[in-house]
Each structure stands twice: as C-alpha cells, then as structure tokens.
N, C-alpha and C positions, 0 to 999 in steps of 0.2 A: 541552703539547698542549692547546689550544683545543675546549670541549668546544662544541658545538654543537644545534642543532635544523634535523632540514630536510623540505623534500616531496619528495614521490617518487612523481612519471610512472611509475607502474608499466604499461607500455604493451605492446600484442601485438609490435609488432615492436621498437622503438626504448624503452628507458627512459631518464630523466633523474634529476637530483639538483639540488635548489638549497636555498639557506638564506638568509636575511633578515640583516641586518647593522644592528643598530640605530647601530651608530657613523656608518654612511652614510647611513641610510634606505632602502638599497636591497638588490636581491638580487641572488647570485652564483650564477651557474649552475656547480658543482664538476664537475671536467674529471676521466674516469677516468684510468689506467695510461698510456694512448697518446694523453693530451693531446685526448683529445675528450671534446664536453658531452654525446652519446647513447655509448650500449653496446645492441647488439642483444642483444632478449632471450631470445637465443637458452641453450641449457642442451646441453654435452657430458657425457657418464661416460664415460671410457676409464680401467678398473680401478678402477672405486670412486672416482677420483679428479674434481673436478666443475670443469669451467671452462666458463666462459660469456664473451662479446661477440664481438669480432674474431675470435678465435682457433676459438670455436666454429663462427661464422657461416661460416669459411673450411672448415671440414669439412663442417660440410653442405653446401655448397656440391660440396665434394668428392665428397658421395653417403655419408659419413659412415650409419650406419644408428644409429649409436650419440647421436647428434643428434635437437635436437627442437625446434621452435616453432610458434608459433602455440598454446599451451596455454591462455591468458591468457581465451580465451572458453568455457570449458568448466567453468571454475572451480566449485565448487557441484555440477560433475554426477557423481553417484554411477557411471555407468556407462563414464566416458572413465578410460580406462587407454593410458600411454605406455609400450612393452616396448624396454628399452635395457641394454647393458652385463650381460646377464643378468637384469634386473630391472625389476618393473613400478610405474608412478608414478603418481600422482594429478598433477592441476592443480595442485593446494594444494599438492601435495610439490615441485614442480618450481617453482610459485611461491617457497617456502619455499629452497629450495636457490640460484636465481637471486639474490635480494635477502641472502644469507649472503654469497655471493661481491663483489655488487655493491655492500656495504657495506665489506668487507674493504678492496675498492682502492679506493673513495673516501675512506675513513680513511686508509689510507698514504700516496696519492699528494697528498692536502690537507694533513697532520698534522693530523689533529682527529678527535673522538670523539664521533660521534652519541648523544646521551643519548635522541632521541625524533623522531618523524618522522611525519607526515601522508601518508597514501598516497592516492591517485586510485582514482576504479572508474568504469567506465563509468556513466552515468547510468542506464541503463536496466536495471544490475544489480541481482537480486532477492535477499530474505533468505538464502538462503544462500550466495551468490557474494561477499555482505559479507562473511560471516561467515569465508568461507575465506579474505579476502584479509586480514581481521584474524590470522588463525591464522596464515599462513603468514609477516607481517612478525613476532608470537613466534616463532615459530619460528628465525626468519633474528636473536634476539638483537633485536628494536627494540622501541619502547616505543611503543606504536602510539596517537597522541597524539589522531588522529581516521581515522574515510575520510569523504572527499569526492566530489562528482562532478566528472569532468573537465570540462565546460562551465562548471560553478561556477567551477571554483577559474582556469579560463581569463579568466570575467568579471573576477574579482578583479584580474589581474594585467593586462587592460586597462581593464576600463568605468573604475578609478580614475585613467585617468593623466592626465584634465581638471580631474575636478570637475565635469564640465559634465551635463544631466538628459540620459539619452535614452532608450531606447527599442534594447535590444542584441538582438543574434541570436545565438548562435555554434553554428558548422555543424564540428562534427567529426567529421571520418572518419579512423578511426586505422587500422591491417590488420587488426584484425579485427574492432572495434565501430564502430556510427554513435549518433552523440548529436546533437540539437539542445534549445537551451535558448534558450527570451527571455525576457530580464530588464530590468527599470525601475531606470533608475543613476540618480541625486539626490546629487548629492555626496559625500559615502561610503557611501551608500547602496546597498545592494544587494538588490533584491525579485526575486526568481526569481518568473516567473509561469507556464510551463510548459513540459513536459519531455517528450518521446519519443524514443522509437531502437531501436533493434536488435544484440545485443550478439554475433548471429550474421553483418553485412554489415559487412564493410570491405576494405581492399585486398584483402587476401586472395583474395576475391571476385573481382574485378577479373582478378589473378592466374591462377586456376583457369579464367577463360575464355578466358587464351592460351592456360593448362596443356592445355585441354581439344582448342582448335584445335590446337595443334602434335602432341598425343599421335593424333589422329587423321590428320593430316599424315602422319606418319611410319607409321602403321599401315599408311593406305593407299600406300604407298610400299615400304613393305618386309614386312608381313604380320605386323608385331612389335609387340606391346603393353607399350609402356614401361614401363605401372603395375604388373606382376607381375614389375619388377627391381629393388629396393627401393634401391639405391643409383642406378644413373642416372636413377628417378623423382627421388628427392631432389635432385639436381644438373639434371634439369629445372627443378623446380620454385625453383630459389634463380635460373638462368639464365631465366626467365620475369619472375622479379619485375627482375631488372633491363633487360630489355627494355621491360617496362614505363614503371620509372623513364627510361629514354635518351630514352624518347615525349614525356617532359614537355617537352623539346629540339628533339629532331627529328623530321620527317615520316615519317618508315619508319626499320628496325633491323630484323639477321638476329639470326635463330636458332638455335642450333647445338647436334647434340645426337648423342652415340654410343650405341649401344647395341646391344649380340650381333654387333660387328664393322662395323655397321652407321653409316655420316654421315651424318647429313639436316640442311642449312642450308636455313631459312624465313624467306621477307622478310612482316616485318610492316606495317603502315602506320597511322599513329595515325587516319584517317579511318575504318577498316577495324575497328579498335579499340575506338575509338569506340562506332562501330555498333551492335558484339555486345557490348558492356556497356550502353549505353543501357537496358535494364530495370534494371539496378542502380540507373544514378541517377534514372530515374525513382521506385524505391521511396524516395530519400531525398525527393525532393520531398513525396511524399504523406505522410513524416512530418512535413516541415514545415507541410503545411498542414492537420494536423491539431494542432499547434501552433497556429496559430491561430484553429482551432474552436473550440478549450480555453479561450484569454487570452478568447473572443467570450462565449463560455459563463458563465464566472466573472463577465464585468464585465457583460453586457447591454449589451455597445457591439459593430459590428464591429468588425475586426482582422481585416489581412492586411497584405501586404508592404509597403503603401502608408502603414502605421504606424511599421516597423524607419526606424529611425536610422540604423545601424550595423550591417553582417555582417562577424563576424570567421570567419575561416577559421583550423581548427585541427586538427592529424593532418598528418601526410608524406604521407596520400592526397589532400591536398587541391589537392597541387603539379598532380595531373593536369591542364591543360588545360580537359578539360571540366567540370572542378567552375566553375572562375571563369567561364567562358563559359556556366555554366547559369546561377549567383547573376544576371550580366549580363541574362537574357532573362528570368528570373522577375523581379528586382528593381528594373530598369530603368537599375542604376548599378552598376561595380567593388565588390567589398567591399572592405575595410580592409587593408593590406597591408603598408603601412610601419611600421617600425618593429616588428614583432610578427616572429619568428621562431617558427614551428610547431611547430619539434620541440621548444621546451623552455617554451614561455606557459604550459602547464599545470604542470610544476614549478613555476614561478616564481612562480604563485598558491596552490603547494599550500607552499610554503616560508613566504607572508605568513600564510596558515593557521596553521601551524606556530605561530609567533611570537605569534599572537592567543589561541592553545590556552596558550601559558602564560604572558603576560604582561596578556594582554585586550586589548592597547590597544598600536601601532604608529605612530611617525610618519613617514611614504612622503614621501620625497625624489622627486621623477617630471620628465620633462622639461624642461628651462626652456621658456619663452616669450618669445617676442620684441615686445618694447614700442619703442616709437617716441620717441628724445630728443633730439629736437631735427633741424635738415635733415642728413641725412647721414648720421646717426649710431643707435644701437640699443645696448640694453642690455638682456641675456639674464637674467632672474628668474626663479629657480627657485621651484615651488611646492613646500609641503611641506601632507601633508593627514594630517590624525589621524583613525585607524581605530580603531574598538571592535570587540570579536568581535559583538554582537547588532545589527553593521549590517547584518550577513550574512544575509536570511532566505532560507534552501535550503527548497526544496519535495520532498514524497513524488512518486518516480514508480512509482508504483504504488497501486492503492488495497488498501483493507485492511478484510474484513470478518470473519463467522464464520460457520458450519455453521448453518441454523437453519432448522426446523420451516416449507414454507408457509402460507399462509393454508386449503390444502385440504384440510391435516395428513395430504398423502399425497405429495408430493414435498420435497426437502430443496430450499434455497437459498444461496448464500453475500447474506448480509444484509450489507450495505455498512456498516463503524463509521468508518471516514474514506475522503475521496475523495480520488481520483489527483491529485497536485497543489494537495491542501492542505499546510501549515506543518509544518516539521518540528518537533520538540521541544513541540509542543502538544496536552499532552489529549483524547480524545474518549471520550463514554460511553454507557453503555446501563445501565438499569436496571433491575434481574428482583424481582421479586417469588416468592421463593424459600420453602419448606418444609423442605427437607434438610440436610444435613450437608457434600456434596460438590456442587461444582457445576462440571461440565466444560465445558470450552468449545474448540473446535476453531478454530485462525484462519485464514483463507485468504487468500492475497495474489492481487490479480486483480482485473479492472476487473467482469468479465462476473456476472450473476445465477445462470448456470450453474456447480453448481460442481466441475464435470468440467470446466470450462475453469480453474479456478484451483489453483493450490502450496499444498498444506497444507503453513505454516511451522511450525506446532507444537501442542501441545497443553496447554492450563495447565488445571490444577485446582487449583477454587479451595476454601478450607475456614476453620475457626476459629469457623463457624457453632453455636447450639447447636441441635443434634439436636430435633425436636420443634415448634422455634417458625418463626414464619412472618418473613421479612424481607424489608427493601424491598435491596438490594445492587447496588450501584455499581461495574461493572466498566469500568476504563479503559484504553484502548491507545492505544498514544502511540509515534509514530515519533522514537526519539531522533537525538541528531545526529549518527550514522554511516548511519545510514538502516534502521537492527536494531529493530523491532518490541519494544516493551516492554509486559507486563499486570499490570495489580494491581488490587485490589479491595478497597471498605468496607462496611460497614453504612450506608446511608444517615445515620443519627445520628452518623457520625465515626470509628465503631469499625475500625480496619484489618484485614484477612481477611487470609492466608496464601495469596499467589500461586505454586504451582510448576508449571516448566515440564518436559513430556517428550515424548521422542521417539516420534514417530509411525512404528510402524513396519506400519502398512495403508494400503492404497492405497485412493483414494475410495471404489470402490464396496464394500470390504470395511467401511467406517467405517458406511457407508451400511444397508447388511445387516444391521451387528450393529443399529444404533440401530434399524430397522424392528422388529428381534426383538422387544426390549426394550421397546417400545413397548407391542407385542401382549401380552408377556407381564404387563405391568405392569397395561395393560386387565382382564386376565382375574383378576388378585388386587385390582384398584382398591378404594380404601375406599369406603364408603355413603355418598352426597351424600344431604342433606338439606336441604329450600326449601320455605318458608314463605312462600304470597304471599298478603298483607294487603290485602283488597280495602276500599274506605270505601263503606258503603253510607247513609249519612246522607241527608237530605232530599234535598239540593242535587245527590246525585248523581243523579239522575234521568233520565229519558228519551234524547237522544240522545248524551248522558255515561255511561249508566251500558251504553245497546246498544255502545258505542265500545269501553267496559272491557271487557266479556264479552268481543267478537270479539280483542282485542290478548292475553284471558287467555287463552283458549283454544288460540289460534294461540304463545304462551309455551307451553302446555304441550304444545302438538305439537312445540318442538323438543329434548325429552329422548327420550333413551333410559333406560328405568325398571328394565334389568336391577340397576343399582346403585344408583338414586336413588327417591327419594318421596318426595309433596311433600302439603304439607297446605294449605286454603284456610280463609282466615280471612275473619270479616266484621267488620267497626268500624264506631259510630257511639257512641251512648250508651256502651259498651262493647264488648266483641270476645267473639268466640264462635268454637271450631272448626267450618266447615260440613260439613270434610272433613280425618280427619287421615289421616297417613302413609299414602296412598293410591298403586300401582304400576299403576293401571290408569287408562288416560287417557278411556276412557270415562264410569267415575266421577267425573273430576275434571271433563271437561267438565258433565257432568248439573249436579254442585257449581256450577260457575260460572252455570249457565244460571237457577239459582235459589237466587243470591247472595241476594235482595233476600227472600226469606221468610226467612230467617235473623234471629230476634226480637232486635238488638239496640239499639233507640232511634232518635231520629233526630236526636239531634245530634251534633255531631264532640267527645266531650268524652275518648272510650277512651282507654284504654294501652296499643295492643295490643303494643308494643315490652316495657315492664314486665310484661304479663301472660303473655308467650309465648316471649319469648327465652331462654328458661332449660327450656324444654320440648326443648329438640333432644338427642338420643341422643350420651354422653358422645363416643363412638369415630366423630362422622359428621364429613363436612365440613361445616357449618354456613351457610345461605345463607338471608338473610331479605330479602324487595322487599316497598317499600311501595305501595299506588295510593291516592293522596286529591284530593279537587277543593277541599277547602277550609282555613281557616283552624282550625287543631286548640286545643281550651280550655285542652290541657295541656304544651303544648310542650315550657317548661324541662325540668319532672322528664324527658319522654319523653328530648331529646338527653340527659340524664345516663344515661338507663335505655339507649339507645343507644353512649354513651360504655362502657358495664360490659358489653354484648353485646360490641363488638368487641375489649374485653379479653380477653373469655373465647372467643374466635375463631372471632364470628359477622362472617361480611362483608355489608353493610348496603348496599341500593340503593332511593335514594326517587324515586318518578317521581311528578310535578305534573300536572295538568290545571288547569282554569278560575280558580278564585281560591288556588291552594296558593302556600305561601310558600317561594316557592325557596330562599332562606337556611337555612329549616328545613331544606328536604331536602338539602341541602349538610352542614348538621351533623348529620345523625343519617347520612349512608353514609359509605363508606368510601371510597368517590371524591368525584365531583363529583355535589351529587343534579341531576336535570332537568326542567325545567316543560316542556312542550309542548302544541303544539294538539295538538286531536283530531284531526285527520287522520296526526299525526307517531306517533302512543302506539302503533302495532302497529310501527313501523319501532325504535321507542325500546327498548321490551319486547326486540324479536331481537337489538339492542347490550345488551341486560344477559344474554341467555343465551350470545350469543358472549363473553362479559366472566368469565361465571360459567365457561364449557366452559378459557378459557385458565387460572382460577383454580384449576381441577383438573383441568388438562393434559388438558384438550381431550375425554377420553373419556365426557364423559355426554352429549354430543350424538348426536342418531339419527344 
C-alpha cells in the first residue's frame, strides 16, 4: 500500500482529494467509491451509523431530517448546533465525521494511506474557523500538514502552468463562501496581494432565493408553509439547488413540490433568476473592488480591473451564467476557462501544498507547448518548473491588533499590531515599557478601531518579569502559516518572557467593565510620583528666555493632579538650590517659578544639579527629574555619569534645550531622547514630557 500525502477541498457543497506525484510532476485528482473526483459534503446518522456523499445527498434530498449540509460556514461558531439521529453536532464535529468517512473511501478505493494532508478554508476565514477546521481533520485520524486558503492554493494550481509574469484574480464562489484573491505570478513566484470575501454568501444563497420564491408560491396557492415540514423543506431545498443548476443550461425549469397532500409545479426562468439574485452578485463585485482599493493602497499606484491579467473562475457557483456574463462587463474580456476544471483546482493546488510541506521543493511537469519546426510540422515541449515552499507568500485576511487604552484614557481601542493583508509568517511588535510581573494582553482580530466590531481571539499573559524592576519588553504576534495567530514576548536585551495563552470567556463589554474597574481602583492606591524640575537660572538665561521658561513651567505644572504627586523646583547656575521642595499646591509652585531668578545661586552654568539632587527623591516614589538649560554646562562628563547612576536607581530623566544647549548632552543624561527647541516650541515641548511622564505611570497623575 502506497503511503501518500494529499489536499483536501474541504468545500460547503462538493469536496475533493488530490495528491502530487513526484514520479510524473503532476497531480492526481483520487476518485471516491463511485468513481467520482467530488463527494457531496453532505453528513447522514441513521443509528449512530455516519455516511456521507451520494448516498447521503440522496436522502436529504429525500427530506431525510436525519441529514445535514451546508455546516462548512459556521465552523468556529459556538452557537450553530445540528439536531440529527437523536443527537446534537457542532460544525467541527460534523466537519470531523465527514473527512473520517471521506478518508476511509479514498484509502480503499486508491490502495493508499494518507500519512498527512493540506486542508483548504475559505480565505476569509477567521481564528477560529482555522482552528476548528485543524481540530476536526485530527479528529477525522489526519496529520494536518497546513491550511491554506482556497484562492491560494487555486493560484498555485494555475498561475504556475506558464511560467509566464501576470497579474491573477480568482473569484470563488463555492455554496457557501465567496473569496477573491489577486496575486502577482513571476515564474514560480507567487505574491498574494489582497484578499476579501464572505464566508456567509455562496450558492447557497442563490438557492434560498428560489427556496424563498417557490415557498411563497406554494403558500399562496395552497395556504401551506413548507418551512414548518422539516422533511418536504429538506427535499425543497435539494429540488431548488438543482433547478438552479439546469439554469446554467437552459432558459426556464419547473418546480415541483408536495406537501400535506398538496402539488405545486413552478416554471422558473433563468432571466427571472437572475433578476432576484442580482444583489448577491452585486455584493461580490464590491468585494472585488475593494480588492483593489487594498493592492492601490499598499502600492500608491492605481489598481483596478484594467491591471488583472487573468480571471480564474473557481467554486461550482461559478457555472451560473451570470458570474461569466458579469466578469465580461466588469473586465471587458471572458475569464479563463480552458483547461481549469472548478470543482477540483483547488485540491490540486492544496495537494502541490502538500508536497512542498514536506519536501520544500517540487518539480511541476505542466502543459507542453507548441514550438514551430520547420513548415508543417510542430513539436510539443513540455515544461518542467521547480517550486520551493517560500515562493508561496500568502497574505493575512484580516488584521490583528489588541485591547488598548485611548489617547483620552477614557475609551478602550483595538490598536492595530499588523494590517489586513500583510505577510503571513512574519513578525510584527510593539514595545511596553513595563513595571510588573504580569502583563496581559487581549488580541482582537478585525480591521475596525472600534473594538465591539472586532473577535477577541484570545488572551495571552505574559510573565518571567522580575517583580519590581522596570522593563523595556518586546511583544510579537505573528500570523503563522495556517493563518492562527501566534504571541511571544522578550526583554528588549534578548531575555525570552513566558507567553501563555487562555480562554476568553467575557464578552467585550464585560473585558471592558472590569479593566475600567481596575483602573479606578488602581487610581485610588497609586504610588507617589515625585518631579524635580531644574530650572537654569544663569546669566544667559535672561529676559525673553527666562519670561518663555516661567510661562512653559507653569503651564507643566498646571497639568498634574497633586492628589499623589509633588514636585519640587530647583534653580542652577553656579550651583542649584531648592526654591521649592516637595510642594502639593500649585499655587506655591507657580509663586516658585515666578521668582526662579532671586534664588542666590551664581551666574554661571557650572552646577550639578543632577549630582546634588537625584538621590533626594523619597525611596517608595516614582521618581521623575526634567531639566530646562539654555546653555553650555562646565560639568557635563561627571553630570551624564551622575545621570547614568540616577536612571540606575530609577529616576527617569527628561532634558529640554533652548538657545545654545547641547543637544547631545541632553540626549545623554534622559532616558529618551533629550530636546533643543525654540522658544516658541518649549510650552508645547514641556505638555510632551508630562503626557510622556502620565503614560510612565499609567496615566493617573494628570488633572
């Protein structure tokens, strides 16, 4: 028995199976039990017992109640339950049971033994609709080697079969999800450039709008409500879908349908059809061309239809008529049709998957071509093209950010850490400047700022911190390459933290609530911030330097709140002297400022006021010293060392420049970046070091 690897169309209505063949270069699409390359995915229980494709699809069809399809878009949702056979299913479980069966007779009826497999998922599937479609191929015994998105793995299995550069579309509409993906082909090249869809419209769709004409038909006709008969609903709705299908054919098909004794046959007409679906495919349209909003956005070029190369059509919805007849009027030209068989291009690129997952590196046998030798005559050359797995770059559809504080530290935001449609398997970070022990972090998948419009996918806390000291820490999340949300986190210097991830079991605004609590309550026990601003009162500061300092000091110290904080005002020149120490009342410290300049201490810049004073702050405070100097200081060196031994002992240091200060200096003695500015800049400079200081201690000592 021939052990194999394959992909797996895992699709709403239709699934497939194929596998790569390195002996040929090419792929086999594996034919089930009854000699066919799809199996409806459809799922019976009659006594515990599970059979799925043909067999089932002919029961529901039947009106069967014990039958079920269409699960495949629900995947991920906690609250869809299928009641059959006595017993109630999940998505996952019924996913999980279908791919158990649909493996079983692909084994048999091939002789061979799937050692691992590449599943499909709609493109526009979110973290946990991956996650369920990974769980449910364990489940079903597979070795679930990656998931992909269907558009991808469809490029694969064409954009490669030239070699030649272009510019792809593919428009999938399967029964129950719509995908679009455009990607830039370059020889084996594969760049996904952007991705949207809907994983709630597909045929299905379609379907439900004859369901809906005919059930109303009949109502009015006989005063009978079909949908309260669970099995001749059922046997509607399978007799609806192939109505449908006949459309793709012919101009009109009847309808036929019993129910409580009752016959109603209804002539359809594919114009008629048409008509009352046309918002459907109008909503794919607007996906596409928010597609190339996206590709416009990313590059600063336009982008639209007038760019595509190439539209592949992919999904059994796409047989309808009006899909080719709208590509035609939007794109100005047929899409691509030859040679591409819909129901199985997505296997066939999830099978070259397969192959690349565990060897890296394939070489694709693909069409011959026809070369010219001579008059008369032609000679058929086949190409062969060698694939690496990291030709492949698949893009996130979705963006991905976290829970975080606004700017008005009165509404929360989902803060974007990678955008919709950047690379998948690559890094993105965010840097905290942290104090604690524990640090939470809530992630939210979703494009929107709002983040009651976005899925909290999980919650990781992060730790390995020591308790006490202050760190700069490096949290990264990274979309790996099944499209599952990955976080871990370091110390800035290298040191790796302990990422764990758990379940979220609050809804937004419960998450929301508590953190408000918490805030307040954290407020009301906050430690004592203490700030020391060093004003230089030396010769050179003088007149409309030293009116500039006042007004920018003053207006710094209108924006604390002094329930926790005191601040003391220092003067420098020959030396430094307190004008004002640990003072809570802001009328005191302005007086202080207004009569910086009687403050005896020299008039040259020669102090230490770093050496003489940073070691004066209350062991238990938060520690916060700003400098203001206009000039060149006598003592620099010692002062950065006497600065280097402040922010040891965890004073955070802010030097602000005017007229002749040495901005270097003040770069080395803060703990950020120091700042020279004019005079007119120093009152706007000053309210960025108290918002700088408010984030440094979480925001609560501002009025």
């Amino acid at each position: 028995m021939k052990e194999i690897y394959v992909g797996i169309d895992l699709g709403t209505t239709y699934s497939a199976v194929a596998t790569f063949s390195k002996e040929t270069g090419k792929v086999q699409v594996l034919k089930n039990g009854l000699s066919s390359e799809t199996t409806p995915s459809v799922v019976w229980v009659d006594g515990g017992n599970v059979i799925i494709g043909e067999d089932a699809k002919a029961e529901q069809k039947a009106g069967n109640a014990n039958t079920v399809a269409f699960y495949k878009s629900m995947m991920g949702d906690p609250n869809y339950a299928a009641f059959i056979d006595g017993d109630e299913y999940s998505a996952e479980a019924l996913s999980g049971m279908f791919l158990t069966e649909l493996k079983k007779d692909i084994e048999a009826t091939n002789d061979v033994k799937i050692k691992g497999a590449v599943i499909t998922v709609s493109a526009y599937f979110d973290e946990e609709q991956r996650l369920a479609t990974i769980r449910a191929g364990e489940k079903a015994g597979l070795k679930v080697l990656k998931i992909i998105n269907e558009p991808t793995s469809a490029i694969i299995a064409y954009g490669l079969a030239d070699g030649k550069e272009k510019n792809v579309m593919v428009y999938d509409l399967g029964g129950g999800t719509f995908d679009v993906t455009i990607a830039h082909v370059k020889g084996t090249q594969i760049d996904v450039l952007a991705t949207n869809g809907n994983h709630q419209l597909g045929g299905k769709n379609w379907d439900e709008t004859l369901i809906e004409n005919i059930k109303d038909q009949f109502y009015s006709e006989y005063g009978v409500d079909i949908e309260n008969y669970e099995s001749d609903y059922k046997e509607l709705t399978v007799r609806c879908e192939e109505a449908k299908k006949r459309l793709t054919t012919l101009p009109s098909t009847t309808v036929s349908i019993q129910c409580e004794g009752y016959l109603g046959k209804y002539n359809v007409t594919r114009e008629d059809f048409d008509e009352k679906t046309s918002g459907l495919l109008y909503e794919t349209i607007l996906l596409c061309n928010r597609c190339f909003e996206e590709v416009a956005e990313n590059t600063g070029r336009p982008f639209g239809w007038s760019n595509i190369d190439e539209v592949v059509l992919v999904g059994g919805s796409t047989r309808m008529p009006q899909v080719k007849d709208m590509v035609i009027r939007e794109y100005g030209r047929p899409p691509v049709t030859k040679d591409i068989n819909v129901d199985t291009i997505v296997a066939t690129g999830a099978a070259m998957q397969a192959e690349l997952c565990v060897n890296n590196v394939i070489t694709l046998s693909v069409a011959p071509k026809v070369s010219p030798q001579g008059a008369g005559s032609t000679q058929r050359t086949p190409i062969t093209l060698t694939i690496k797995n990291d030709d492949i770059k698949d893009i996130t559809s979705h963006g991905l950010g976290m829970l975080a504080l606004a700017q008005d530290e009165k509404s929360y935001i989902n803060s974007t850490i990678i955008a919709k449609n950047s690379k998948v398997n690559v890094p993105f970070g965010r840097e905290y400047t942290f104090s604690g022990d524990k640090l939470e972090v809530y992630v939210l998948q979703g494009e929107s700022r709002d983040p009651y419009d976005c899925n909290i996918i999980g919650k990781y806390v992060i730790t390995g911190m020591k308790k006490g000291e202050k760190n700069n820490i490096l949290v990264n999340f990274l979309y790996n390459l099944n499209g599952v949300v990955e976080v871990n986190a370091s110390i800035k210097n290298g040191a790796s933290l302990i990422s764990t991830r758990e379940t979220v079991n609050e809804s937004i605004d419960e998450i929301i609530a508590r953190l408000n609590k918490e805030r307040e309550e954290a407020a009301r026990s906050q430690q004592k911030i203490e700030i020391m601003l060093a004003i230089d009162t030396s010769g050179s500061m003088c007149g409309s330097r030293m009116v500039n300092a006042q007004k920018a000091a003053k207006d710094f110290v209108d924006q604390f709140d002094y329930k926790n904080t005191s601040m003391s005002i220092i003067a420098f020149a020959d030396r430094s002297a307190f004008a004002c120490k640990w003072s809570k009342d802001k009328r005191e410290l302005y007086n202080t400022i207004d009569n910086i300049e009687d403050v005896n201490v020299g008039g040259a810049t020669d102090a230490q006021p770093i050496r003489d004073n940073a070691s004066k702050f209350s062991r238990d405070a938060i520690k916060i010293m700003v400098i203001l100097t206009d000039g060149y200081w006598g003592n620099q060196g010692p002062e950065m060392k006497a600065a280097d031994s402040a922010k040891r002992n965890g004073v955070t240091m802010y030097g602000i420049g005017i007229g002749e200060a040495d901005e270097k200096f003040l770069s080395a003695i803060s703990s950020g970046k120091g700042r020279k500015v004019d005079l007119s800049q120093l009152t706007s400079a000053f309210k960025e070091v108290a918002s700088s200081i408010a984030t440094e201690v979480g925001g609560n000592s501002l009025r």
